[in-house]
C-alpha positions in Angstrom: -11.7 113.8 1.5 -14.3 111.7 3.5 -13.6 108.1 4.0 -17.3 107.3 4.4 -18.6 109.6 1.5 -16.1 110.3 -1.2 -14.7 106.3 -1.8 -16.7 104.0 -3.8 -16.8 100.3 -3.0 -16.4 97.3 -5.7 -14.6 94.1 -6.1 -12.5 92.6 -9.0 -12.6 89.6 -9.3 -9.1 87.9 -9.6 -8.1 84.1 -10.2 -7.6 83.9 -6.1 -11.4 85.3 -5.1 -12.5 88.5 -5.3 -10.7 91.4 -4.3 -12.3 94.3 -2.0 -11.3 97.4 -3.3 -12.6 101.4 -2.1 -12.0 104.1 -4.7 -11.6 107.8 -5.1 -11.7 109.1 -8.6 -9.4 112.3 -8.9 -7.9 113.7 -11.9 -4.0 113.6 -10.8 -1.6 111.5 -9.4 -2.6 107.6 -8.6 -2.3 106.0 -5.6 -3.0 102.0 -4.2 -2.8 101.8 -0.7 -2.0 98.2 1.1 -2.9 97.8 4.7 -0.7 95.6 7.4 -1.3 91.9 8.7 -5.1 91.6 9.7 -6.3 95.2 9.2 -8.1 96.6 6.0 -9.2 99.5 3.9 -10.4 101.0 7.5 -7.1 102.0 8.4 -7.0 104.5 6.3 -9.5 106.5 7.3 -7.5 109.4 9.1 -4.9 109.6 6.5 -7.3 109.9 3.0 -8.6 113.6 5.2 -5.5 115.2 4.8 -4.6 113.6 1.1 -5.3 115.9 -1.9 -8.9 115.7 -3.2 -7.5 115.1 -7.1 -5.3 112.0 -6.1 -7.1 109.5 -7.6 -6.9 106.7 -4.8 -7.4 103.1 -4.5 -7.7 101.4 -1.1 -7.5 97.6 -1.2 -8.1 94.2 1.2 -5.6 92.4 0.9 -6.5 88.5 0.0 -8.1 87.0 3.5 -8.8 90.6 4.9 -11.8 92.9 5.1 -14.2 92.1 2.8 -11.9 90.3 0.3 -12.4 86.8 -0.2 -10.8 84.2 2.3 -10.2 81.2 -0.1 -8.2 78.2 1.7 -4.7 78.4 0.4 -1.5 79.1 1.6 -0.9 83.3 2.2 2.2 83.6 1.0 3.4 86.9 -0.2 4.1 85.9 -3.7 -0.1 84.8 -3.7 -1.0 88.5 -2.5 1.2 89.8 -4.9 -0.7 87.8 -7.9 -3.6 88.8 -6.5 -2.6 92.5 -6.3 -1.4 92.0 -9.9 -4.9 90.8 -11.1 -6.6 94.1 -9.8 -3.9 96.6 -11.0 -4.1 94.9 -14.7 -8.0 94.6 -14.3 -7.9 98.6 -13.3 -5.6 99.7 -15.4 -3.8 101.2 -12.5 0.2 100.6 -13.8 1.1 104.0 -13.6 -0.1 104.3 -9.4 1.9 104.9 -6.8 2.1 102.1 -4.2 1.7 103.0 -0.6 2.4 99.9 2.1 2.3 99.6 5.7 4.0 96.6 7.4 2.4 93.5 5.7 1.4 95.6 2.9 4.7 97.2 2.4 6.1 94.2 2.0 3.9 93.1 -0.6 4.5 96.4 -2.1 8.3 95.7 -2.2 7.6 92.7 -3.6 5.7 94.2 -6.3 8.0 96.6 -7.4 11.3 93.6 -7.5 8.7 92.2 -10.5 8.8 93.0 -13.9 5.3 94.8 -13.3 4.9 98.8 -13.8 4.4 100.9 -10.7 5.2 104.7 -10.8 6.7 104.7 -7.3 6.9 102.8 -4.2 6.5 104.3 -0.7 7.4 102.2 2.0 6.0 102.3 6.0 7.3 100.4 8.6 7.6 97.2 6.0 7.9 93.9 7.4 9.6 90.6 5.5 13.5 92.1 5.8 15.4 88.7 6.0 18.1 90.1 8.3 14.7 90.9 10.6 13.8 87.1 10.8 17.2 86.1 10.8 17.5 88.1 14.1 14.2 86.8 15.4 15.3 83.3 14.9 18.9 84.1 16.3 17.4 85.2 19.7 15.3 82.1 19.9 12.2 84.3 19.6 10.5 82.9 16.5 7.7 80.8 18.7 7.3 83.7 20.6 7.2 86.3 17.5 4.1 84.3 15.8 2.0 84.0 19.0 2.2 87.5 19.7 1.6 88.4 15.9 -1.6 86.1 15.9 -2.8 87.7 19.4 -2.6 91.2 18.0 -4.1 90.4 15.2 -6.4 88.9 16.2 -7.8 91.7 18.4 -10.3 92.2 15.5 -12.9 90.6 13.4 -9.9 88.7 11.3 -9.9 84.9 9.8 -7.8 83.2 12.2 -6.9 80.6 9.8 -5.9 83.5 7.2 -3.6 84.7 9.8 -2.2 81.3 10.9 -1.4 80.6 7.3 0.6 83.8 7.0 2.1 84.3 10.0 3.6 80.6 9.7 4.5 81.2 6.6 6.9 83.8 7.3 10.0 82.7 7.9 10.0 80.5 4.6 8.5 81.8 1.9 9.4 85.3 0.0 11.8 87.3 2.2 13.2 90.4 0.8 16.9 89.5 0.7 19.2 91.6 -1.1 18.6 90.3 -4.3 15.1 91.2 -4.1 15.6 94.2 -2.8 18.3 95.1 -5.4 15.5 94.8 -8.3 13.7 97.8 -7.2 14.2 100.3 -9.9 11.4 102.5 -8.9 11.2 106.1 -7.0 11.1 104.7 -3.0 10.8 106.0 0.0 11.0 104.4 3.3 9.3 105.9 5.8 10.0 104.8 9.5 9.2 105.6 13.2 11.6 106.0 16.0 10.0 104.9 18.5 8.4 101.8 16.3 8.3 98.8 18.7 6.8 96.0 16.3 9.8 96.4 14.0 12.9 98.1 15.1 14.0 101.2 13.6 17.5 99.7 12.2 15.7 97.8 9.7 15.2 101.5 7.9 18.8 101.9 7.3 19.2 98.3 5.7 16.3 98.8 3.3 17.3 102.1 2.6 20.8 100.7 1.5 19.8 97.6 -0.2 17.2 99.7 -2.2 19.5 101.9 -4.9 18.4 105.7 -4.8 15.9 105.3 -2.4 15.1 107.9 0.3 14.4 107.9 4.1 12.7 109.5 6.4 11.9 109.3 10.2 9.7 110.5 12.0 10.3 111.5 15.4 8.3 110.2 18.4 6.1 108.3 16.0 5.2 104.5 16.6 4.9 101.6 13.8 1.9 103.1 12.1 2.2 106.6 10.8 -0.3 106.7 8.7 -2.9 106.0 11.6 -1.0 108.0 14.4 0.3 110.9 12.6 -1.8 111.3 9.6 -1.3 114.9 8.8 2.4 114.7 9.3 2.6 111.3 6.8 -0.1 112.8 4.3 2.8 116.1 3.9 5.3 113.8 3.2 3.6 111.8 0.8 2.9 115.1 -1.2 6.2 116.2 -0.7 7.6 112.3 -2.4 4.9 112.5 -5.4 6.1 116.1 -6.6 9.3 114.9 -6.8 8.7 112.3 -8.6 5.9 113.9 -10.5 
């Protein structure tokens, strides 16, 4: 499917500001996409040409991103995840897989430890792994770890008070811990490159163990976004996930 021709734009509007959303109407399997810290329904564009034209496929901005509102609160992850909430309810869209990249997997994850319907859960390269900032702080890198966040970030047209709010927020507020992590009932697959650089591949193995029944995959020679790099490759492997959970 074409990015540019085949996805319709509209917002919902939730109790946080309205919520940029793209959508492709298929007749099969659902499937919500969340982007990672300071990107937006854009980086998708590669992967939705190799996706199956009857996936019926929503692409969201998260709260602060794209063309989603930008309201002045603090981002924390439990605040995207009400906000991500609001549009499922408001769509209808319980029954969708969730796709997240980085930032966006970790909301998904966060999602799917809530008492909130999701039919499965694929994880790419999520961030917000407590033993990840616990290791960050432990080398003395924290300072260092937000600066270069906010600097890559902010290599595009982003809110850079959005991304101060989050990336401060970070090491307080809504880590997955093993409790959290524990919740997650749902079909998941974690999905991990080897040569990712922005979060280290070791991460994998802990969600992968802290997340009963879950699967992983890595991909070889592939960097922290898949989806982007490799999208024909990450496409196959989400087809391969939804038939078996299908």
């Amino acid at each position: 499917m074409d990015y540019d021709k085949d996805f319709e734009s509209g917002f919902e509007q939730t109790s946080l500001g309205a919520i940029h959303y793209l959508r492709h109407k298929g007749h099969g399997n659902k499937m919500i996409f969340l982007h990672g810290l300071g990107a937006s329904t854009l980086t998708w564009k590669r992967l939705v040409a190799f996706l199956d034209e009857g996936l019926d496929i929503t692409l969201i901005d998260l709260l602060g991103h794209g063309e989603s509102d930008a309201p002045k609160i603090d981002y924390t992850i439990s605040v995207q995840f009400q906000a991500l909430r609001e549009v499922i309810s408001l769509q209808n869209n319980g029954d969708s897989f969730l796709f997240g990249n980085s930032y966006g997997g970790w909301v998904a994850a966060y999602y799917a430890s809530q008492p909130y319907t999701c039919k499965g859960i694929i994880l790419e390269s999520p961030a917000g792994l407590k033993e990840n900032f616990d290791d960050i702080v432990a080398a003395g890198k924290e300072q260092q770890f937000k600066e270069d966040s906010l600097r890559i970030a902010m290599q595009y047209e982003n809110n850079e008070w959005v991304l101060k709010s989050i990336i401060n927020a970070d090491f307080e507020e809504d880590q997955l811990t093993t409790e959290t992590l524990s919740k997650i009932k749902k079909p998941t697959l974690i999905l991990w490159g080897s040569e990712d650089t922005t979060i280290d591949k070791k991460y994998a193995a802990m969600f992968n163990s802290k997340i009963k029944g879950s699967e992983l995959e890595i991909m070889q020679g592939v960097g922290h976004v898949p989806h982007y790099t490799n999208p024909e490759e990450t496409a196959a492997i989400i087809r391969r996930f939804i038939a078996s959970v299908s």
